[in-house]
N, C-alpha and C positions, 0 to 999 in steps of 0.2 A: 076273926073272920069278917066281923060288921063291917071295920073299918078298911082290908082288903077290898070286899065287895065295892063302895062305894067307889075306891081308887080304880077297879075294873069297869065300874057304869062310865066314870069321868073320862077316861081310857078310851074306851069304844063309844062314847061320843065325839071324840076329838078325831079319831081314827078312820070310824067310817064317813065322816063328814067328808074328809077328802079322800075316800075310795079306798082305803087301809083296812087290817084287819088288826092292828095292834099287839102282833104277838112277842115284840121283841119289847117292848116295856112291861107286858105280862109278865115277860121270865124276870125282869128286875125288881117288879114287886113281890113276886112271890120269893126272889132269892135273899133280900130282903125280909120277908118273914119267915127266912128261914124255912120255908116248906120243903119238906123232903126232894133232894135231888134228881135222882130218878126217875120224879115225877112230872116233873116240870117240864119238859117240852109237849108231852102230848096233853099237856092241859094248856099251854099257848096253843098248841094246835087245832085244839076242837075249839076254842076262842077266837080263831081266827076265823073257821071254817062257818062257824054261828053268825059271826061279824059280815064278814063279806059274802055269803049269799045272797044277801036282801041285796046289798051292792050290784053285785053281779048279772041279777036278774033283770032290774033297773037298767043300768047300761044297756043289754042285750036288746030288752025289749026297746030302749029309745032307738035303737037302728045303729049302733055303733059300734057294735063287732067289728075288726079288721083280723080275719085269719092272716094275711099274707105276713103282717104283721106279729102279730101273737105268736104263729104256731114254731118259727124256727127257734124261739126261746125256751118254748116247752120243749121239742125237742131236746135241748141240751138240757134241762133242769129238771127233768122228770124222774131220770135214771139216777141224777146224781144227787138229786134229793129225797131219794129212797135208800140210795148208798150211805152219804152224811148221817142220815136217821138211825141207822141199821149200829153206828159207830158210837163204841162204849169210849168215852173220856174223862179225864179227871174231872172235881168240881173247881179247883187250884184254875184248869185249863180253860174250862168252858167260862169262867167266869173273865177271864183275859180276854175269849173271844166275844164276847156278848158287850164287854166295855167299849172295845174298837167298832163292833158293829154300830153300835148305837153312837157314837158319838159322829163316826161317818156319817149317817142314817139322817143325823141332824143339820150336819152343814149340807147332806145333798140337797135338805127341802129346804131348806134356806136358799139352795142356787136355785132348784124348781122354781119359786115364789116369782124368778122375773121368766115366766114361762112369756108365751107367746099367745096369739089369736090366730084362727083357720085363714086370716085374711094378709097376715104378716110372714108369713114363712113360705119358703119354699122346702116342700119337703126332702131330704138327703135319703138317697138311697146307700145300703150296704150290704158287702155280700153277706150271703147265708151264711158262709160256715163263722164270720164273726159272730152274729147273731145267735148263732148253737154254742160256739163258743162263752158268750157273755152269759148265756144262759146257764152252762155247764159249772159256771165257777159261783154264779148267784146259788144256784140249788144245791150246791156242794154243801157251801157253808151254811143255807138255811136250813140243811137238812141236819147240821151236826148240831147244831143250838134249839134248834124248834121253832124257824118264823116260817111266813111265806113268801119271804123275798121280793116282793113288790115296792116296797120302801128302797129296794136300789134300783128296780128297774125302772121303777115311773121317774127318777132325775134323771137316768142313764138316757133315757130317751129320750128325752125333754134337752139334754144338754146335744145329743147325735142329731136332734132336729128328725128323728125317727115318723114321725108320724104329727096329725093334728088333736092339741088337746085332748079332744072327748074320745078318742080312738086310743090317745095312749093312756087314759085312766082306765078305759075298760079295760085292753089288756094286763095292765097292774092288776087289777079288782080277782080275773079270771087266774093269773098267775101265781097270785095268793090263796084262793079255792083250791087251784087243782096241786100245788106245790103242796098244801097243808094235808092235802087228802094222802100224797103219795108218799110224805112226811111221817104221817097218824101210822102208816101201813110198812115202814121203816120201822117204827119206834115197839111196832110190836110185835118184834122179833126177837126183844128183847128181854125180858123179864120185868112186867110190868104187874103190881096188886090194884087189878080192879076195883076190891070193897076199899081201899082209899084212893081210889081214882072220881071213885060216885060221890065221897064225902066233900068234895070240893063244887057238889051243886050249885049253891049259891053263886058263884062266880059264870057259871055257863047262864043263870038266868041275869044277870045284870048285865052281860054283854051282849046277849038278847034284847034288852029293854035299851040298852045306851046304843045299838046298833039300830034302832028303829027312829028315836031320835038324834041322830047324827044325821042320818039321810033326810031326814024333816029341815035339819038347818041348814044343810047341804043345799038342797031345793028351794027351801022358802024367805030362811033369813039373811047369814052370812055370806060374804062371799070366797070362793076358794081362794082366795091370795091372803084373806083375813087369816083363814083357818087356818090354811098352811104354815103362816108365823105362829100362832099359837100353839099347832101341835110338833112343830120343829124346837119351839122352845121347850115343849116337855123333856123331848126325845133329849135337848142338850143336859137339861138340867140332871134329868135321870140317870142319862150318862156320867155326868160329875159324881154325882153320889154315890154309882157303880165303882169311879176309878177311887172316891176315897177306901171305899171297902176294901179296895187291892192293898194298898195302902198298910204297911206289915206296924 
């Protein structure tokens, strides 16, 4: 569990640096040490949800809410990532999907990395019902693995020219929270044992502590295009190690 712990502080320091909640390399370390199945996405989930609050709030308060923005994606990803969550699958299955998420997951922040500035783009408009749409298929699958889906939508928008930078991180940040939250409320409809739900403490305070310092490098040190490579390279590596595991 020590060594778990510490891969979770490193995690959600690399994650929430760039406005991420890290839940989809959570499932690969824990599936990795073998932790009980079952249990694994709503402990990505309250990891993520721990992670990106302090995020969220941040964004908010600097004045960078865009609802017009944000809310037709939650539309589409709210329902269907309470539906995904609700949904019993193999370990054989999930572990196929969580290889492909993640290794997508990496080359999108790698295309992210050559994002843009408020000053260089013109923003692209698109209809709603795409946007409920892209929404609809992001929370499907984040709901069935346990992330919060922000890790596709922040390149997604970033590549549609959707919005400017700091508008489209806080939507990621917010789509992450509220995806995790309606994820958490899927997942326990399931048959889930709370007394080893709690025994995995350790983990929810490390990503506590690594989510307080990510937003500090976030701010103070690095900068996101730094980070971006750094935590793209996890997501690829962890991915590779995922696809050996398939690997018969």
């Amino acid at each position: 569990m020590i060594i778990l712990s510490i891969f979770f502080l490193i995690t959600s320091i690399l994650y929430s640096s760039v406005g991420f909640g890290g839940g989809s390399t959570y499932l690969a370390l824990m599936l990795i040490w073998e932790i009980p199945f079952y249990i694994l996405p709503i402990l990505a989930l309250c990891c993520n949800i721990i992670v990106v609050s302090g995020n969220s709030i941040n964004y908010v308060r600097s004045g960078n809410l865009n609802l017009n923005l944000l809310v037709p994606y939650l539309i589409g990803s709210i329902p269907f990532a309470f539906f995904g969550a609700s949904i019993s699958i193999s370990k054989e299955l999930f572990e196929i999907i969580l290889f492909i998420i993640l290794f997508m997951a990496g080359i999108l922040l790698l295309i992210k990395n050559k994002s843009y500035s408020d000053d260089q783009i013109k923003i692209n408009s698109f209809p709603k019902a795409v946007s409920i749409f892209i929404g609809s298929v992001i929370g499907f699958f984040s709901g069935i693995v346990g992330i919060g889906g922000g890790i596709f939508l922040s390149p997604i928008l970033f590549l549609m020219k959707a919005g400017y930078p700091r508008h489209i991180a806080t939507a990621a940040s917010l789509f992450i929270l509220i995806n995790s939250i309606f994820g958490v409320a899927g997942q326990l409809t399931k048959n889930i044992v709370f007394d080893e739900f709690l025994n995995y403490w350790p983990l929810f305070l490390c990503v506590l502590i690594g989510g307080q310092i990510g937003n500090l490098l976030n701010i103070k040190f690095l900068s996101n295009k730094t980070l971006t490579i750094i935590t793209s390279m996890l997501v690829i590596f962890v991915s590779i190690r995922m696809g050996i595991r398939l690997i018969p």
